[in-house]
C-alpha positions as CSV (number, residue, x, y, z in Angstrom):
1,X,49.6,73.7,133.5
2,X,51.3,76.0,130.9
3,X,53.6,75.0,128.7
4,X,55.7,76.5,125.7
5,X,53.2,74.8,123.3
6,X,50.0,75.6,124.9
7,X,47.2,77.6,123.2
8,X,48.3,81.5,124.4
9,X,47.7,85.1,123.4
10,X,47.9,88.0,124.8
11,X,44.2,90.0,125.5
12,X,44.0,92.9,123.0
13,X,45.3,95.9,124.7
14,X,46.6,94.5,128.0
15,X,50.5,93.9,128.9
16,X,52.1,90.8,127.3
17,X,51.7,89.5,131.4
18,X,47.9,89.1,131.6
19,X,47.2,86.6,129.1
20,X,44.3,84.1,128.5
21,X,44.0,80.9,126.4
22,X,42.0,81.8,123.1
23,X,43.9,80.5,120.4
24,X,47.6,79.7,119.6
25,X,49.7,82.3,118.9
26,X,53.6,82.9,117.6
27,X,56.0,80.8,119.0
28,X,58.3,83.9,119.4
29,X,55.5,85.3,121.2
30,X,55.4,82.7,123.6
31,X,59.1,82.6,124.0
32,X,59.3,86.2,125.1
33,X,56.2,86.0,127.6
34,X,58.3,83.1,129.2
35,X,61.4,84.3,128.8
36,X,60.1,87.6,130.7
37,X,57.7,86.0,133.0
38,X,59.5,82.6,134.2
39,X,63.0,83.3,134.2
40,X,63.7,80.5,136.2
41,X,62.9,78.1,133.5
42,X,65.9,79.6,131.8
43,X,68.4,80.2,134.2
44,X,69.4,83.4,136.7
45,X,70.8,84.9,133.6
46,X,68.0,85.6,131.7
47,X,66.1,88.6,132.1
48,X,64.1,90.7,130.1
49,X,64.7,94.8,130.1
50,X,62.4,97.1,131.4
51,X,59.4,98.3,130.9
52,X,57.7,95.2,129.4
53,X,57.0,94.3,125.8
54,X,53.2,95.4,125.3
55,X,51.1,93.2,122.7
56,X,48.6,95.3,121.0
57,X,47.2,95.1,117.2
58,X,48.9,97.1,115.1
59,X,47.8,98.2,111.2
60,X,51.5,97.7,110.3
61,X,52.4,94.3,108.8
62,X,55.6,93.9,110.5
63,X,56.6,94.4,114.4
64,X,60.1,93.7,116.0
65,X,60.0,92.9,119.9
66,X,63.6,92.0,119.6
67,X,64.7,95.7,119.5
68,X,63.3,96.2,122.8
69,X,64.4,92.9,125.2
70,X,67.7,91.2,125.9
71,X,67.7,87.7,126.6
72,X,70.7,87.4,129.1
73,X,72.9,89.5,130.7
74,X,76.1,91.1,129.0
75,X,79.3,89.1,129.7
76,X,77.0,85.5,130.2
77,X,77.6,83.4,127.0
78,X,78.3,86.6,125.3
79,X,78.2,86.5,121.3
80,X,76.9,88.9,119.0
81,X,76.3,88.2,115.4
82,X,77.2,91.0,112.5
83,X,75.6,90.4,109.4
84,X,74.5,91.6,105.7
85,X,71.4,93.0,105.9
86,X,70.7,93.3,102.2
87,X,72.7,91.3,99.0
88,X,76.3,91.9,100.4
89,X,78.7,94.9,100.5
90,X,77.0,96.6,103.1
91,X,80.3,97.4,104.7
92,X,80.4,94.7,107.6
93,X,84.3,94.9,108.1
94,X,84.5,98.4,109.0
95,X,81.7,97.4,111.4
96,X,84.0,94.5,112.4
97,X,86.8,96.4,112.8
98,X,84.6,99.6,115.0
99,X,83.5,96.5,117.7
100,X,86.6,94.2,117.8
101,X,88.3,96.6,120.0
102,X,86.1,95.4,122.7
103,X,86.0,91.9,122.2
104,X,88.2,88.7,122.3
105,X,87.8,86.3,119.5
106,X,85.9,87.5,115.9
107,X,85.3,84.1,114.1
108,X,84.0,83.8,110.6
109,X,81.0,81.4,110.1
110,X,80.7,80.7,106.0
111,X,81.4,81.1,102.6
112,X,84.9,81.3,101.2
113,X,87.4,83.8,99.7
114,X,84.0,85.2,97.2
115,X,84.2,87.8,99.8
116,X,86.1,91.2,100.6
117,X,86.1,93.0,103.9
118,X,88.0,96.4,103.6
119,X,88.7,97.9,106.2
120,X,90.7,101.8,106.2
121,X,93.1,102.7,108.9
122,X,94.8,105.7,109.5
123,X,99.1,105.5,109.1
124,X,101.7,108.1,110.0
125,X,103.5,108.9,107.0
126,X,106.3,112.0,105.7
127,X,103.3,113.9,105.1
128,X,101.3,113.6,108.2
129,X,98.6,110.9,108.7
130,X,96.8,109.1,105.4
131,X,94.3,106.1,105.4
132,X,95.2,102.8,104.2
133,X,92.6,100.8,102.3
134,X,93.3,96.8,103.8
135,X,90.9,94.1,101.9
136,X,90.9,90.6,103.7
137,X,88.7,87.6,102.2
138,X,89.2,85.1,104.4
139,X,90.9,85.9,108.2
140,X,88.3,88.2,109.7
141,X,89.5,91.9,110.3
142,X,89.6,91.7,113.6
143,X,93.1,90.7,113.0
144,X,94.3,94.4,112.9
145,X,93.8,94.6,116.9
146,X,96.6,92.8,118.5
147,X,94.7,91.6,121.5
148,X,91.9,89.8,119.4
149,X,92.4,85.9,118.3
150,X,90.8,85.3,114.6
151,X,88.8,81.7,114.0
152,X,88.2,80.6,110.7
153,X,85.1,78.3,111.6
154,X,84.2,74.8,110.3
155,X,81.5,76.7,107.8
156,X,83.8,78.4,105.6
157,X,85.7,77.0,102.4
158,X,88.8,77.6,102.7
159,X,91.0,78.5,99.3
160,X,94.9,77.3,100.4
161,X,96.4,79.8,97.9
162,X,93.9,83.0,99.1
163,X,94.7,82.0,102.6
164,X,99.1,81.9,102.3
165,X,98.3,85.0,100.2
166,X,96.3,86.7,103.2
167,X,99.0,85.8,106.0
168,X,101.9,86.9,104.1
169,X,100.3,90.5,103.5
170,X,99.8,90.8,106.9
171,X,103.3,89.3,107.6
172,X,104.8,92.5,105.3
173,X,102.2,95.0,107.3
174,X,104.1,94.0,110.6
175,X,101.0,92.3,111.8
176,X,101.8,88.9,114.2
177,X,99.4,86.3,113.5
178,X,101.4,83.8,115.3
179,X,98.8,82.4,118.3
180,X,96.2,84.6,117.0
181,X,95.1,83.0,114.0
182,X,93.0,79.7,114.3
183,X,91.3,77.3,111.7
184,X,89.1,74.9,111.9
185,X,90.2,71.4,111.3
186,X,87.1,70.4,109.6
187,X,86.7,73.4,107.4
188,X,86.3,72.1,103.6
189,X,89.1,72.9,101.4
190,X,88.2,74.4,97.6
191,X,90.3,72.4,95.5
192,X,91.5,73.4,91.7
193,X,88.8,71.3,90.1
194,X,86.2,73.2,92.3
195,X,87.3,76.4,91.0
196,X,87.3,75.0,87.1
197,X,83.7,73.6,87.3
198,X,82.6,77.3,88.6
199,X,84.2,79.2,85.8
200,X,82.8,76.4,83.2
201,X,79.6,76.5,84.4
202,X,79.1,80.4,84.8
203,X,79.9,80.3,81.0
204,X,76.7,78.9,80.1
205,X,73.4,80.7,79.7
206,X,71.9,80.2,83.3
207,X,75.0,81.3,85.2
208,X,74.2,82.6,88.7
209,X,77.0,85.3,88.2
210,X,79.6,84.0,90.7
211,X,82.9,84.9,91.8
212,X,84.1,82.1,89.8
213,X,86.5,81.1,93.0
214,X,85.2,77.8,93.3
215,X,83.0,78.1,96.5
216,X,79.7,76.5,95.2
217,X,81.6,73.2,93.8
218,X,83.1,73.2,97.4
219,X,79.8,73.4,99.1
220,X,78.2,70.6,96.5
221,X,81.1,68.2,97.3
222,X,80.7,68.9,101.7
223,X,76.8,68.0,101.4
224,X,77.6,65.3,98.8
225,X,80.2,64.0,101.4
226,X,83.2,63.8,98.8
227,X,84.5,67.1,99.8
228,X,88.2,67.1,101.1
229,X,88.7,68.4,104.5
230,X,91.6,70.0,106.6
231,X,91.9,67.2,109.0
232,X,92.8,65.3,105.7
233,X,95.9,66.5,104.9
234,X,97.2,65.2,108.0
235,X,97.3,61.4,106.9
236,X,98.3,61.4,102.9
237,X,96.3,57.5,102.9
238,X,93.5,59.1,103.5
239,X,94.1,62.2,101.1
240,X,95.6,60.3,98.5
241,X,92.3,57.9,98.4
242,X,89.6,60.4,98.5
243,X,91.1,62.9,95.8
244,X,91.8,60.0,93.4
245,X,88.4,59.0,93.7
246,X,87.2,62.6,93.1
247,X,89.8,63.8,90.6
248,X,88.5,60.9,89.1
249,X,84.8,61.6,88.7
250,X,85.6,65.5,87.6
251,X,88.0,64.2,84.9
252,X,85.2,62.2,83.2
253,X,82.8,65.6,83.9
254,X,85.6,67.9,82.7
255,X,86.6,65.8,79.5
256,X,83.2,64.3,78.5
257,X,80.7,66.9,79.5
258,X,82.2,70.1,79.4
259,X,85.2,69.0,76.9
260,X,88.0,70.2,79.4
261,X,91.1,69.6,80.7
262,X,91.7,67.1,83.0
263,X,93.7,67.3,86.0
264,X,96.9,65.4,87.5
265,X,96.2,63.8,90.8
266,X,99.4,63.4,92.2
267,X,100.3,67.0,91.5
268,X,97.3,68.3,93.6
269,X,98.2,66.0,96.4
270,X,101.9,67.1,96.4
271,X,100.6,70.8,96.1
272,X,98.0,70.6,99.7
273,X,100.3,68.5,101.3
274,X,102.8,71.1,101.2
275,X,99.8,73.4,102.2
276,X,99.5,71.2,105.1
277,X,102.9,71.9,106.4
278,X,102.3,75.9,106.3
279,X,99.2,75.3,108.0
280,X,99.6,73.0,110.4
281,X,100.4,76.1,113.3
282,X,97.2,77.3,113.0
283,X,94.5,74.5,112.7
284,X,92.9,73.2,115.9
285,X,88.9,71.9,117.2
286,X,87.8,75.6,116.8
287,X,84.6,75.1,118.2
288,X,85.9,72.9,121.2
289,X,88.3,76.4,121.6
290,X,84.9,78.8,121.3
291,X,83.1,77.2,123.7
292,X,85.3,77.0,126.2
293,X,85.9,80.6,125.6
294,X,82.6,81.1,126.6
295,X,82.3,79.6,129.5
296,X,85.1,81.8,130.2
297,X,83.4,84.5,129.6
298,X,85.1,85.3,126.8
299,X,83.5,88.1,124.2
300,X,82.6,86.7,120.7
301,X,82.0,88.6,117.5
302,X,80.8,86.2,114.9
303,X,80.9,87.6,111.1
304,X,79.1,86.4,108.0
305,X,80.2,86.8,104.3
306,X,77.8,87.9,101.9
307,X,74.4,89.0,102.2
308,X,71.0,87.8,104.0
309,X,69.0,87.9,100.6
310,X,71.9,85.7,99.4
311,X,71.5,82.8,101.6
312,X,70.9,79.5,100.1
313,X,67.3,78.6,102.2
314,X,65.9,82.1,102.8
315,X,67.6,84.6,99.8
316,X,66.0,85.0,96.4
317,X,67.4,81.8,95.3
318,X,68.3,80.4,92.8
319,X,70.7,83.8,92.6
320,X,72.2,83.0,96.1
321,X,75.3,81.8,97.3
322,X,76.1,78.6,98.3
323,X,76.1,78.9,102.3
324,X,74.2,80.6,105.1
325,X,75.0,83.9,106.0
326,X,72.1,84.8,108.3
327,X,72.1,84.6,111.5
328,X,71.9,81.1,112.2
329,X,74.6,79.9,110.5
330,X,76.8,81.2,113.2
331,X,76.2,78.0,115.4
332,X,76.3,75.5,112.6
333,X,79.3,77.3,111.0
334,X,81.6,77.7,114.1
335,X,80.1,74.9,116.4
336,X,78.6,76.9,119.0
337,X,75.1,76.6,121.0
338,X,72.3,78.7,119.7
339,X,71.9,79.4,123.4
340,X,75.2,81.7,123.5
341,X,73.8,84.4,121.2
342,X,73.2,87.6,123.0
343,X,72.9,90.4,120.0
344,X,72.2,89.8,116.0
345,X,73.2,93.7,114.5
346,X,72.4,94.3,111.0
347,X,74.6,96.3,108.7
348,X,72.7,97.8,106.0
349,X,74.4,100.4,103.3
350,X,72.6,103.7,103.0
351,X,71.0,102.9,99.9
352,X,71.1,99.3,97.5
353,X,73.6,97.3,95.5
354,X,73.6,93.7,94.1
355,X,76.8,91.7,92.2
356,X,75.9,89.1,90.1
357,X,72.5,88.1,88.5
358,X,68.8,88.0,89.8
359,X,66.2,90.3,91.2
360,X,66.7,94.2,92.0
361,X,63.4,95.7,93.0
362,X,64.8,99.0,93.2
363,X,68.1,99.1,90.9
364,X,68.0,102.2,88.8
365,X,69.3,101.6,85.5
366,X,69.8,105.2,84.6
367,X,71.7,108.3,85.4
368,X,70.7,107.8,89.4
369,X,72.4,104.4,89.5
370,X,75.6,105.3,87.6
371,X,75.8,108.5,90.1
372,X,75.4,106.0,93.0
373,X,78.0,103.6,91.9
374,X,80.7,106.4,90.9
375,X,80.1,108.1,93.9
376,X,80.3,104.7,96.0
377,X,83.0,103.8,94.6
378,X,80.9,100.4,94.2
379,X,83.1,97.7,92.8
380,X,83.8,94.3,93.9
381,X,86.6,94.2,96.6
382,X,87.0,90.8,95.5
383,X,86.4,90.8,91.5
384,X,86.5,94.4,90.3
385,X,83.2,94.2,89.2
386,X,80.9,96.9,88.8
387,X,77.8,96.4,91.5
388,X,74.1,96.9,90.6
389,X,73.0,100.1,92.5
390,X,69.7,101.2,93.9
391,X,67.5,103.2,96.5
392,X,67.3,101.5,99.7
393,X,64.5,98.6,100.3
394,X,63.0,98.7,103.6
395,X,60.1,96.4,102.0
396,X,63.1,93.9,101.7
397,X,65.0,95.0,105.0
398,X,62.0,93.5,107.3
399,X,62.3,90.5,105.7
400,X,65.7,90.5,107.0
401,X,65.6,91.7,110.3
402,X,62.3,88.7,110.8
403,X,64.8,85.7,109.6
404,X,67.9,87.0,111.1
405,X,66.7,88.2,114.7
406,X,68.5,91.8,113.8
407,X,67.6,93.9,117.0
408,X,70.4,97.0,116.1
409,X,71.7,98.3,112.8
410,X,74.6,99.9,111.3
411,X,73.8,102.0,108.5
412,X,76.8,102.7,106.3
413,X,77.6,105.3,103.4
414,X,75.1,107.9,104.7
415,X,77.9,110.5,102.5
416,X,77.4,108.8,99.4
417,X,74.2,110.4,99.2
418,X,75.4,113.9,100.1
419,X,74.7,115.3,96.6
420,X,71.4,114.6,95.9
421,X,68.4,116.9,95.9
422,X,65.8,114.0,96.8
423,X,66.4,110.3,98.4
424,X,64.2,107.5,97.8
425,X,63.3,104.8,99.9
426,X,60.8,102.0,98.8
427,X,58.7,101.4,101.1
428,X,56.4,98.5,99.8
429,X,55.4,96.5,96.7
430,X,52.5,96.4,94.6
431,X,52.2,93.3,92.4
432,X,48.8,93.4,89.5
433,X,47.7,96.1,91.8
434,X,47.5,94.5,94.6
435,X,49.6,95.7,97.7
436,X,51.9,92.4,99.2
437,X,52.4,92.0,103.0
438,X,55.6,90.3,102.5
439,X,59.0,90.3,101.1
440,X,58.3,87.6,97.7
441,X,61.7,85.1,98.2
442,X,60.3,83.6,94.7
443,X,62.2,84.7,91.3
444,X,59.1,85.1,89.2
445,X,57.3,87.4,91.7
446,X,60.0,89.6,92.8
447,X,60.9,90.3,89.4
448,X,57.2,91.6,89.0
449,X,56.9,93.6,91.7
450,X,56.2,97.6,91.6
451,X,58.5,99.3,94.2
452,X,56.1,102.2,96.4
453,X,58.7,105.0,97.1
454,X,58.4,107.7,99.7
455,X,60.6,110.3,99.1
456,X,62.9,112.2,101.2
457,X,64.7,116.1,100.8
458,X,68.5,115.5,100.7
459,X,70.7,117.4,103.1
460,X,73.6,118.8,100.5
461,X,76.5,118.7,102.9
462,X,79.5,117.0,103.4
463,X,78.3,114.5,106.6
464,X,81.8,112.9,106.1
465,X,83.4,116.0,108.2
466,X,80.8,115.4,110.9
467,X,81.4,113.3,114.0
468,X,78.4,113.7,115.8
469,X,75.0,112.1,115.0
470,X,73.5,114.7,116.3
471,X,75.0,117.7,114.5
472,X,73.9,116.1,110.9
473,X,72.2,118.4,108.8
474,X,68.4,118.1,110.3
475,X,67.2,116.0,107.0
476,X,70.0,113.8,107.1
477,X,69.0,112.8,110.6
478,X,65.1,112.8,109.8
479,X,66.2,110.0,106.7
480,X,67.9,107.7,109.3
481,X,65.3,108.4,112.0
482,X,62.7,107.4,109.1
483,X,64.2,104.0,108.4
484,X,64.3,103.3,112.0
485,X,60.8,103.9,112.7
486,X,59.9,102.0,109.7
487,X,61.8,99.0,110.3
488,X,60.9,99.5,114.1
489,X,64.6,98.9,115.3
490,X,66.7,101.1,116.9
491,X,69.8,102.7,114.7
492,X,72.9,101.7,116.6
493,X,75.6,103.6,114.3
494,X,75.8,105.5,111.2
495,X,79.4,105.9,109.2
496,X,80.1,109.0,106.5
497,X,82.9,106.9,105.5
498,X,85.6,104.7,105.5
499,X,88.0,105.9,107.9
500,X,87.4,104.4,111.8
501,X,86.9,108.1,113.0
502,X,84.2,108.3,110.7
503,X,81.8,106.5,112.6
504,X,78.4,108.2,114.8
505,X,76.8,106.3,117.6
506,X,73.9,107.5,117.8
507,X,72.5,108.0,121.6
């Protein structure tokens, strides 16, 4: 008999059907010849595309079957996954924005007001139509399409004052979030004391370089079980006893430790429960909502914060946030099966930028990164900061398309590198010498590593006018083809800027 766990591989040059038992292989390898082969075991809905996926050795270190098979059919438990393919700022909400016009519900999974999503849509105005530059933190940015219901999953950390702030600027836009705007009633709430033990403790010599907005405290106090939840400040028993017992422990931290203030616990009861009353519209079971959503065949579009290289487990920790933005925290964060997922896409910027501390293989600390940054416009949406810039790390890249399941990507301000008479892309790393298969998730290592650059002709022409793929200047076309055939997945979309109607599919 054959089973999932049974000693399979495919024969050397043969089609992944005509298999014989040598020795064990990948369990993703098994998954897809069963998947392909037995589709009964997994329902009428799943079904692989056409023609086959063929097993053969390759000299390349890295292969990705996903770009090439679909698991069930479109409209069946239909959820895709958008995330940061690199360290953040990739550009997600524009992405967001470009696919929530066909969907139903966008729900964010994790982290916490650390993030900005811009998104830039054209207005009519006295002078004819302008863009508007819109930055959201915490509702997702699917809220600017009037059919599409926002969910604020059980993952995220939710900041009371960033939220009432968020709603009212889309109150003033004209924009009715009345029915479409739902939060989970076990998100975690960031409380003030979270946000003062952030900024203390990025003060010292081993910060992390945070936001400062409280979202690691948050996270500490959830997996500690002493964090404050939204359900909570529904019964003030309940909320008084658990913030006096944790107001309690920070004020002998804060005083004695750190030599801080201390805070009042009846004011920061008084203060959420009069959160609790603006609130209390919006907060429901959001995943009890999603899933039956799905079985109403409802279209999902779950969205990350952050970065995959910033994830707590697989980024270059300890410089990572304090959540999961890959791929599968989606289920955990919005309570959903990991058997609804039909698409992960990546969205990975043009070339490299990192906020905060810790590794950069290729950030150029010279002229080329200044140019990058200036031209980029790359600051913080949500701090101001100044980001670290850098050529593009496909070395890095499939490391993040193996954790997160990425089978499409979005690659995002191709025009920012309009100007420039060559492009680099690192292709590898050499560490003593000595070439290394894989992407180094250790601090000591990665900060070693000698970036192996192949180096591409720049195109010198405005791509931002262009709104075709396929009437980019030839070398700006051969640079994206390049990536996709080294990353091995297919490039779903290319922007040349900010605006919506800036955006190529490319066919």
């Amino acid at each position: 008999m054959l089973t999932l766990g049974g000693a399979l591989r495919p024969s050397s040059d043969r089609p992944l059907g005509r298999w014989n038992a040598r020795s064990p292989t990948s369990a993703r390898d098994r998954s897809l010849y069963f998947v392909h082969f037995f589709p009964t075991l997994f329902g009428k809905d799943a079904v692989a595309m056409q023609p086959p996926v063929v097993c053969t050795p390759r000299d390349r270190s890295f292969t990705n079957p996903l770009s090439s098979i679909r698991y069930l059919k479109p409209g069946f438990m239909s959820v895709q996954i958008i995330v940061g393919a690199q360290w953040g700022d990739e550009g997600k909400g524009k992405i967001v924005d470009h696919l929530s016009k066909d969907v139903d519900i966008v729900a964010r999974y994790q982290g916490g007001a650390n993030a900005g999503h811009t998104v830039v849509i054209p207005t009519k105005g006295p002078n004819g139509v302008t863009s508007k530059e819109y930055v959201l933190h915490l509702i997702p940015s699917g809220i600017f399409h009037r059919h599409v219901t926002c969910v604020i999953g059980n993952g995220v950390v939710l900041d009371p004052v960033a939220l009432m702030t968020e709603i009212e600027q889309l109150r003033g836009l004209g924009i009715s979030i009345k029915g479409r705007l739902l939060i989970s009633h076990n998100a975690h709430l960031i409380m003030p004391y979270h946000k003062l033990l952030d900024s203390i403790r990025e003060q010292g010599e081993n910060r992390i370089g945070t936001t400062g907005r409280g979202i690691g405290p948050a996270y500490i106090d959830k997996y500690t079980r002493t964090g404050i939840r939204v359900v909570d400040l529904m019964n003030r028993e309940v909320l008084c006893r658990k913030l006096k017992q944790n107001i309690e422990e920070k004020n002998e931290l804060l005083s004695k430790v750190y030599h801080s203030q201390v805070l009042d616990v009846d004011e920061i009861i008084n203060e959420y429960q009069e959160f609790d009353k603006k609130i209390d519209e919006y907060v429901t079971d959001t995943s009890a909502y999603l899933n039956s959503a799905l079985k109403k065949k409802k279209k999902i579009l779950a969205e990350g914060a952050q970065g995959a290289f910033l994830d707590v487990d697989h980024g270059t920790y300890p410089f990572v946030t304090s959540s999961s933005p890959t791929s599968g925290g989606a289920c955990t964060g919005l309570g959903i099966p990991p058997t609804a997922i039909t698409s992960v896409i990546g969205v990975v910027k043009a070339y490299s930028t990192r906020v905060g501390n810790g590794p950069f293989p290729t950030e150029q600390l010279n002229e080329t990164g200044e140019r990058l940054r200036k031209v980029g416009g790359e600051y913080g949406a949500t701090t101001g900061r100044p980001r670290r810039c850098g050529w593009l790390d496909v070395a890095s890249l499939r490391y993040s398309i193996r954790v997160n399941g990425i089978e499409k990507i979005a690659i995002t301000k191709l025009d920012v590198l309009d100007e420039f008479d060559e492009i680099r892309v690192c292709t590898g790393y050499k560490v003593n010498g000595r070439t290394m298969g894989n992407f180094p998730t250790d601090v000591q290592t990665l900060e070693s590593v000698e970036p192996q650059y192949r180096v591409f002709k720049g195109w010198r022409t405005r791509t931002s006018d262009f709104r075709s793929y396929a009437k980019l200047p030839a070398p700006a076309r051969k640079y994206v083809d390049a990536i996709g055939s080294m990353l091995e997945t297919r490039i779903w979309m290319v922007s040349v800027g900010a605006r919506r109607d800036q955006t190529l599919i490319v066919k």
